[in-house]
C-alpha positions as CSV (number, residue, x, y, z in Angstrom):
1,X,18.5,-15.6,-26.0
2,X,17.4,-15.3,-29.6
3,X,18.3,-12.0,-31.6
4,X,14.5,-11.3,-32.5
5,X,11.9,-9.1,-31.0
6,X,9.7,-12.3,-30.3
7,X,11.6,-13.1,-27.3
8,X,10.5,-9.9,-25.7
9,X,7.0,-10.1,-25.6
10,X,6.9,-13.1,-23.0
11,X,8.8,-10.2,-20.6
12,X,6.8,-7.0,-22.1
13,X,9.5,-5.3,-23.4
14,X,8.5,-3.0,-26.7
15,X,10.5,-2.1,-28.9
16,X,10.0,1.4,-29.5
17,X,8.7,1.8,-25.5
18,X,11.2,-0.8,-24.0
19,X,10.0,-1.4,-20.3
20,X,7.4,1.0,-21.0
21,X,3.4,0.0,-21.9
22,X,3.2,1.0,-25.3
23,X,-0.1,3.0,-26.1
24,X,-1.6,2.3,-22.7
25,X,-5.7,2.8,-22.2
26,X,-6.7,5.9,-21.4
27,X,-10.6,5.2,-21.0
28,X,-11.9,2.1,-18.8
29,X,-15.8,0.7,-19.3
30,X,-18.6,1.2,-17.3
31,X,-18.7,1.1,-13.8
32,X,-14.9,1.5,-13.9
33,X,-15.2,5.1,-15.5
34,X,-16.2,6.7,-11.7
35,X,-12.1,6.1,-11.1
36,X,-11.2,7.9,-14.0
37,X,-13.6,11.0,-13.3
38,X,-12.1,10.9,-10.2
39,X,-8.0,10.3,-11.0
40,X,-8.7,13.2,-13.4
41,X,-9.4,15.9,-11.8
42,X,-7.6,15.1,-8.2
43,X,-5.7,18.4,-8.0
44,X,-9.5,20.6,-7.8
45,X,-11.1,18.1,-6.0
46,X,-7.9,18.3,-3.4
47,X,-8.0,22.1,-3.4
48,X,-12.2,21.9,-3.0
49,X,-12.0,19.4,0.2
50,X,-14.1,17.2,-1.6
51,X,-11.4,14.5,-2.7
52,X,-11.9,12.3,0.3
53,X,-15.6,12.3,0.1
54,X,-15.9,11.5,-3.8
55,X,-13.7,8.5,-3.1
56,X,-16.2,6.9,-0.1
57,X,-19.1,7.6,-2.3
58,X,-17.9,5.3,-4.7
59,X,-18.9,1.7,-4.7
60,X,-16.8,-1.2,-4.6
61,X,-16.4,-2.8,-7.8
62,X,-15.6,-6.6,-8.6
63,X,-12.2,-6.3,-11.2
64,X,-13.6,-9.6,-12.9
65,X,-15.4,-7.0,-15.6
66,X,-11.1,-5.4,-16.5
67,X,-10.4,-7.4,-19.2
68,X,-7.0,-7.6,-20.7
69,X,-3.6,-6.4,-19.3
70,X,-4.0,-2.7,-20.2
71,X,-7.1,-2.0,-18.5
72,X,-5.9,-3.5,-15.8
73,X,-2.8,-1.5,-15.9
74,X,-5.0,1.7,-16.4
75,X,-7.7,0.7,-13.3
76,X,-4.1,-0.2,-11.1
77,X,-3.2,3.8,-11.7
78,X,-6.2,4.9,-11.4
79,X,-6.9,3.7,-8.0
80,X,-3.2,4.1,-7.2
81,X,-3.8,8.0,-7.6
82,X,-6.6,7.7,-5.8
83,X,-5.0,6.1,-2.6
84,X,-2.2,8.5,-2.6
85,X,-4.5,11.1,-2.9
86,X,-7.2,9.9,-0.3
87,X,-4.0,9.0,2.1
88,X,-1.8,12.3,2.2
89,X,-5.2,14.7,1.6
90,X,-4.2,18.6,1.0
91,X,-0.2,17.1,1.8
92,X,-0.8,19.8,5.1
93,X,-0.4,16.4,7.3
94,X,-4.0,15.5,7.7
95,X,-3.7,12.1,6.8
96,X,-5.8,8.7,6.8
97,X,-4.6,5.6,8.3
98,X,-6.9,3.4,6.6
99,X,-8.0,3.3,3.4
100,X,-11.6,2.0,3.3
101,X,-13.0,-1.0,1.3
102,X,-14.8,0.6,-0.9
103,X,-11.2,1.2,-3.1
104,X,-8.7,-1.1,-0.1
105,X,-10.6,-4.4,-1.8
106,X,-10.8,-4.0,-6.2
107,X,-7.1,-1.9,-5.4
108,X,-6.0,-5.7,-4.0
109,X,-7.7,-7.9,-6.2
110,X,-6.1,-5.5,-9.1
111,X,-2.8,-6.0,-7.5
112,X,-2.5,-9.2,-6.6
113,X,-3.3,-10.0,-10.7
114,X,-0.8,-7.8,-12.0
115,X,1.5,-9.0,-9.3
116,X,2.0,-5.0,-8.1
117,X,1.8,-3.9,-4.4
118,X,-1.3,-2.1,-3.7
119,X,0.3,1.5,-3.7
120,X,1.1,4.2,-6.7
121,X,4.7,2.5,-8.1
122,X,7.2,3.5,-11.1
123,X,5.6,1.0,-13.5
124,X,2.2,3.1,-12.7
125,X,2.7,6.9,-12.5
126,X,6.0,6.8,-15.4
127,X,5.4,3.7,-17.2
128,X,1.7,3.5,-18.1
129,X,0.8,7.0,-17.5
130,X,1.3,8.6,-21.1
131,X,-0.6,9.3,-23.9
132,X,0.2,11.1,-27.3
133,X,-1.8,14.5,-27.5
134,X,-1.2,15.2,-31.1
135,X,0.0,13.6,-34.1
136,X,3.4,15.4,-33.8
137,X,4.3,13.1,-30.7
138,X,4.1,15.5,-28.4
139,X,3.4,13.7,-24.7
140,X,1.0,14.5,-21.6
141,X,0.2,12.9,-18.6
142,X,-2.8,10.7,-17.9
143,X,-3.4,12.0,-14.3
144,X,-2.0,14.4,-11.8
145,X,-0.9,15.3,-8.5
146,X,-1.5,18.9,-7.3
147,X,1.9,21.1,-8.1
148,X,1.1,22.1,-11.5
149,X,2.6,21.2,-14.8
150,X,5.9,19.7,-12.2
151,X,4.5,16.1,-12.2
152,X,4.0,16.2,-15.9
153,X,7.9,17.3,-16.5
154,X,8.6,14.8,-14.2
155,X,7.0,11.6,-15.4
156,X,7.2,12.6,-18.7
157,X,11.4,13.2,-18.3
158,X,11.8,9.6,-17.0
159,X,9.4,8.3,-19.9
160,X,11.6,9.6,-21.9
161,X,15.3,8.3,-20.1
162,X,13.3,4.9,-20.6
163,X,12.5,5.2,-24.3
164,X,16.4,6.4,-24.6
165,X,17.3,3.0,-23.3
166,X,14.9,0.9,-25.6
167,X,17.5,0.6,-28.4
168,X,20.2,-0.6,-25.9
169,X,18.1,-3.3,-24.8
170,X,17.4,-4.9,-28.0
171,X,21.1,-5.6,-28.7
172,X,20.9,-7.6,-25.5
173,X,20.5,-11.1,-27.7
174,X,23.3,-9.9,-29.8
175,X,26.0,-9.0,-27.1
176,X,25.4,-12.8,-25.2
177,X,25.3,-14.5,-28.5
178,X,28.5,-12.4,-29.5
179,X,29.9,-13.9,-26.4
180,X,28.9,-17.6,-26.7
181,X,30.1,-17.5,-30.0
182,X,33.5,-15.2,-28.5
183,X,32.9,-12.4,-31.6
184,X,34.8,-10.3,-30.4
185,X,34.1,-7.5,-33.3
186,X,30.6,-7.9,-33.2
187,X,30.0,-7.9,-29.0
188,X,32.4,-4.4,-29.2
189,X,29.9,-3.0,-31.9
190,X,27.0,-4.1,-30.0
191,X,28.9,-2.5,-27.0
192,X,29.1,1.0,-28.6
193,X,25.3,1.0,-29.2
194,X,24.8,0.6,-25.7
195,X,27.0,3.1,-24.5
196,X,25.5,5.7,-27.2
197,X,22.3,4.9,-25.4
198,X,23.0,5.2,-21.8
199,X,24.7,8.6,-23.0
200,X,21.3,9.6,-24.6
201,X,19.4,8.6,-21.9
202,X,21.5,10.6,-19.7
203,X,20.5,13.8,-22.4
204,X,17.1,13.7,-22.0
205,X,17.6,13.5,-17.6
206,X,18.9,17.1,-18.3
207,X,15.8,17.9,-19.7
208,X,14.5,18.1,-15.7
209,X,16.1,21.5,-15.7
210,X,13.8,22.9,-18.4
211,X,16.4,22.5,-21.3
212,X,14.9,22.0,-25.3
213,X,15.7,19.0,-26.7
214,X,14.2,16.3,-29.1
215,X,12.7,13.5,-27.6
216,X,13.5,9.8,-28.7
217,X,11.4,9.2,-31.7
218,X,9.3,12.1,-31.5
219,X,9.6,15.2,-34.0
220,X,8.2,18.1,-31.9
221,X,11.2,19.6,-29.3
222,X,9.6,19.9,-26.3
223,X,10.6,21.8,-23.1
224,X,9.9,20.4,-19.2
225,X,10.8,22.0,-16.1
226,X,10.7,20.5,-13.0
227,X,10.7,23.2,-10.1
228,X,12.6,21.9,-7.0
229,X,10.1,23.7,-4.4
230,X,7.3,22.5,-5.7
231,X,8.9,19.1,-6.2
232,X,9.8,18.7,-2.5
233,X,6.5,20.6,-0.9
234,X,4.4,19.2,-3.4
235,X,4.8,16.6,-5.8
236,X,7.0,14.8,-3.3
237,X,4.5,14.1,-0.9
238,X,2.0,12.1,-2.8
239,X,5.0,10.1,-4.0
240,X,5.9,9.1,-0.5
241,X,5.0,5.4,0.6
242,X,4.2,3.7,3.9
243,X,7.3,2.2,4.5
244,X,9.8,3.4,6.5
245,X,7.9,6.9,6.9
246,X,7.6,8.3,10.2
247,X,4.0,9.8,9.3
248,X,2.5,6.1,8.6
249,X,5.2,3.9,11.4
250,X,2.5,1.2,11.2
251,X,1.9,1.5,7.6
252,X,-1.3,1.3,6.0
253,X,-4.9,-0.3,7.0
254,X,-6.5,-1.9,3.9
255,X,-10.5,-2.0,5.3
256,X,-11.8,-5.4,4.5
257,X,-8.5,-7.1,3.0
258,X,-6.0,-7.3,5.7
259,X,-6.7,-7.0,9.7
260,X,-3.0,-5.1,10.1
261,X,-2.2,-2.1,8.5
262,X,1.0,-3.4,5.7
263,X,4.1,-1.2,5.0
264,X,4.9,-0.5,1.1
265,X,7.6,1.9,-0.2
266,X,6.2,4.4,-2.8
267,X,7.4,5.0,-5.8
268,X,11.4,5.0,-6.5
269,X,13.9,5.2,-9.4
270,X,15.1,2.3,-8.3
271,X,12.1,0.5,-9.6
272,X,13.0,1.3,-13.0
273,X,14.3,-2.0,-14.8
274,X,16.5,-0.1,-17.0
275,X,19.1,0.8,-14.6
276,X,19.0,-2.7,-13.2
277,X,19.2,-4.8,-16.3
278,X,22.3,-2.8,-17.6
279,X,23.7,-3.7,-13.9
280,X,23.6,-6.9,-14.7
281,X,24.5,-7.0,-18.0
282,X,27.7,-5.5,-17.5
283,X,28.5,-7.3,-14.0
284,X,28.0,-4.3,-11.9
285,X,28.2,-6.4,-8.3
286,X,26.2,-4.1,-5.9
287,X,26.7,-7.0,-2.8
288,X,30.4,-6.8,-3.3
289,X,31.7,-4.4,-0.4
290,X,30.5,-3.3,3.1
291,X,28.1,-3.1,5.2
292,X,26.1,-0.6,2.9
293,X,26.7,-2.6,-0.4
294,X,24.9,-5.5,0.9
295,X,22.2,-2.7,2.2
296,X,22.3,-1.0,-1.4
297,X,21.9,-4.6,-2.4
298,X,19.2,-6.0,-0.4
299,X,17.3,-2.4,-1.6
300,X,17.8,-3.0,-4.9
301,X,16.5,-6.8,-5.0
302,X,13.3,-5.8,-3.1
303,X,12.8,-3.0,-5.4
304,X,12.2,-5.4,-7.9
305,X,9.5,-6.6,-6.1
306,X,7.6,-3.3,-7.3
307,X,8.2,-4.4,-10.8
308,X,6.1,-5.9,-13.1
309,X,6.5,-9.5,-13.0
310,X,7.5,-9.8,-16.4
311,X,10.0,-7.6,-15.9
312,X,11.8,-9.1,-12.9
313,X,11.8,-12.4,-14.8
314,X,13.8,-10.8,-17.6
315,X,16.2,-9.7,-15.2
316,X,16.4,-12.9,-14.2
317,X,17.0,-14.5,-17.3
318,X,19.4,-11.7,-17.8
319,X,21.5,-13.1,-14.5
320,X,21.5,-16.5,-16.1
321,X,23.0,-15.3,-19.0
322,X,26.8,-15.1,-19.7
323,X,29.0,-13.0,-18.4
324,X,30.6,-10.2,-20.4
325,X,33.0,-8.7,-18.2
326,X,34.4,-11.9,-17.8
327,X,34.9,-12.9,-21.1
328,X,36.1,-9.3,-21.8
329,X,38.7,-9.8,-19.3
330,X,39.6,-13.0,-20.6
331,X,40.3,-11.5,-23.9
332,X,42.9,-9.1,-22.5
333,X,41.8,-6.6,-25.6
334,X,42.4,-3.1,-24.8
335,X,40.2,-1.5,-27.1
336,X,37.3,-3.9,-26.8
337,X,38.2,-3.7,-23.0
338,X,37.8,0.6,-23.5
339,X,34.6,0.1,-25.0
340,X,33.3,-2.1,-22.2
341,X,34.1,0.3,-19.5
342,X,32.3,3.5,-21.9
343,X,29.2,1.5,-20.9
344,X,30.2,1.2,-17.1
345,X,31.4,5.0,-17.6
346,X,28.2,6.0,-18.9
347,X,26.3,4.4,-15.9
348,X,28.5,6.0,-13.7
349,X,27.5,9.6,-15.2
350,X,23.9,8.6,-14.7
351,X,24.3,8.0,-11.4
352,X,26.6,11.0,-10.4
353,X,23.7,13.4,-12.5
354,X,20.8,11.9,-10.4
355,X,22.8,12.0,-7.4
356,X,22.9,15.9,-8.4
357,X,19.2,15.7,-9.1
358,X,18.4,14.7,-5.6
359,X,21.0,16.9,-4.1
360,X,19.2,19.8,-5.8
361,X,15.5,18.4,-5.4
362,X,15.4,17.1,-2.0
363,X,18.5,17.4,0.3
364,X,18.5,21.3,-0.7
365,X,15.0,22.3,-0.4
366,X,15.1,19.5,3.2
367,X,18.1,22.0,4.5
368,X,16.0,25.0,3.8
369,X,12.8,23.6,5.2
370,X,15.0,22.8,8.6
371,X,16.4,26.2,8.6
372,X,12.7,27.8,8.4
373,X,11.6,25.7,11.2
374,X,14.3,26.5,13.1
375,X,15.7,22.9,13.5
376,X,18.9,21.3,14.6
377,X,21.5,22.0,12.2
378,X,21.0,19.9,8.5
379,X,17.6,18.5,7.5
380,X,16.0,15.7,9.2
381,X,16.7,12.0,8.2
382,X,13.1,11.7,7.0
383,X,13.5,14.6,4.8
384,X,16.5,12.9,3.3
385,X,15.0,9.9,2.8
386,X,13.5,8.6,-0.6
387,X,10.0,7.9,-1.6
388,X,11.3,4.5,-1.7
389,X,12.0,4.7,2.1
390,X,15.9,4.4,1.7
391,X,18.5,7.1,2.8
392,X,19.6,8.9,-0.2
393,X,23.0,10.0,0.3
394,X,24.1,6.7,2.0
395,X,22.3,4.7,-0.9
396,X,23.1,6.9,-4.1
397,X,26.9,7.3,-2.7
398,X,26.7,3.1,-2.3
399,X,25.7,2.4,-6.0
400,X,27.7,4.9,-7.9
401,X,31.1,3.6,-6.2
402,X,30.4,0.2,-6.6
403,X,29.4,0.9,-10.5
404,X,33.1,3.0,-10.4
405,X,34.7,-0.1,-9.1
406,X,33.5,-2.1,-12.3
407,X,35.4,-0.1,-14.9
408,X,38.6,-2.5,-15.8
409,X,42.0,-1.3,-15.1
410,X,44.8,-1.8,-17.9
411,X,46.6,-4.7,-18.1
């Protein structure tokens, strides 16, 4: 890898944005615009019963006319608002099996371009869904969900954890150079910048609690809050895929492209490429343990399938790089061995916090929802489960012990 910006552009990496599209679209031509109208005001057309029949009256649209990879980005979260929308209706359990042509086929055909599943994912509703509302940086969302302002604090909070991480990934080149070249003084400096980083990222997750603080290259503080009720009862349920999800067991029907419904996990955290690609670039081994590594493991690798393309091939060449906790090892350096494990340390914080996150989004609000039904003890395991499909407490637990059992012991 070469120390230069250039290299990223092949894996769409910015360098302000990192994973994130910088400035995405937030108009699209005619015909496209009918998504749009329709992405935008979701939440009244929900409440007003008319969602469902604004989306059949639309026509169905050859993509050939989306030129370029923004406005293909924008049409893929468009009509991925629109599905989620169309599929889990007023989120009161009316919900539609099949999702008709009219959206099921240019949804597809977008897809299968961008390389995306057909369903709302992380690079949609976090990473392209932004837009600066005023020259003083301040943020807003492009679309939304019913449940208020909580989807905006939401996306916009892990936006912002992404940005954190930009600068940490740039130093990439530098750190495997440091090591092919064993430079020692300059991979620990690189090192500290990445572990400065992860702790900043870590700053702006607490920002989901409604706490000030000044975003990542932005001047204006801004305040989000993310309210757990409406999370769980709300936001929670348009986020929820067709995979593992006892409401949809078959999955999905997409009218006129496939003749079996199809299963696709909605959108996770763990289709962020930030927490992934510092994973590998500091040897975290997520397959190395029991039975629910290799599970955490096998999650993990087909979470990447809900990536961009781009990004999963940087990943790659990431994995092809060389290793640095071997060649710290070798060194037998304590203090460049103490820096090293400040960078596993600081993942390890990130994933105790959003282990607390869940705890105090999901499992508590699950537990209180069980109680007011007047269910078994404990909340149901489909309550507990992700919107990636995946147990939460068995996979969270997994993948902050195994990123514990990184750090390097003395000696």
């Amino acid at each position: 890898m070469e120390n230069s910006w250039k290299m990223f552009e092949e894996f769409h990496i910015d360098e302000e944005m990192g994973f994130a599209l910088p400035n995405p679209l937030v108009e699209l031509p005619h015909p496209y615009d009918a998504w749009i109208s329709i992405a935008r005001n979701l939440p009244q057309l929900i409440e007003d019963g008319q969602l469902r029949a604004e989306v059949e009256k639309l026509a169905t649209l050859s993509t050939d006319g989306l030129e370029g990879h923004k406005e293909q980005r924008l049409g893929h979260l468009a009509l991925g608002y629109l599905t989620m929308a169309y599929v889990w209706g007023r989120g009161d359990g009316d919900i539609r099996k099949v999702l008709p042509s009219n959206i099921a086929i240019p949804y597809c055909q977008l897809s299968e371009k961008l390389g995306l599943p057909p369903i709302l994912v992380y690079a949609d509703c976090v990473l392209a869904n932004w837009k600066k509302k005023d020259p003083s940086g301040n943020m807003d969302i492009l679309f939304s969900f019913p449940g208020g302002d909580c989807g905006k604090g939401f996306f916009l909070i892990s936006l912002l954890v992404e940005m954190a991480a930009a600068s940490a990934i740039k130093v990439i080149p530098i750190i495997f150079k440091a090591v092919q070249c064993e430079d020692s003084e300059t991979l620990q400096d690189a090192l500290r910048e990445i572990a400065s980083c992860l702790k900043r990222a870590l700053e702006r997750f607490h920002q989901i609690h409604g706490k000030y603080c000044m975003p990542y290259t932005m001047r204006a503080a801004v305040k989000y809050y993310v309210d757990p009720n409406i999370f769980f009862n709300v936001l929670r349920i348009y986020l929820s895929g067709w995979k593992g999800n006892p409401s949809l067991p078959e999955g999905l029907l997409y009218e006129g492209v496939w003749d079996t419904p199809k299963q696709f996990a909605g959108g996770s955290a763990a289709q962020s490429s930030v927490f992934q690609c510092f994973d590998v670039l500091l040897g975290v081994q997520h397959a190395a343990g029991g039975a629910s590594s290799v599970s955490a493991a096998e999650f993990l690798q087909e979470m990447r399938t809900y990536m961009p393309p781009a990004h999963r091939n940087f990943l790659r060449s990431l994995e092809s790089g060389p290793s640095v906790r071997e060649f710290v090892l070798s060194k037998g350096d304590a203090s460049l061995r103490e820096t090293y494990n400040k960078c596993v340390q600081a993942m390890v914080s990130l994933r105790k916090y959003h282990f607390q996150i869940v705890t105090k989004y999901i499992l508590i609000p699950a537990r209180r929802k069980s109680k007011e039904k007047g269910t078994s003890k404990g909340s149901s395991k489909s309550e507990d489960k992700g919107t990636g499909g995946t147990s939460l407490v068995d996979f969270l637990k997994t993948v902050r012990r195994t990123t514990e059992k990184t750090l390097l012991k003395e000696g």
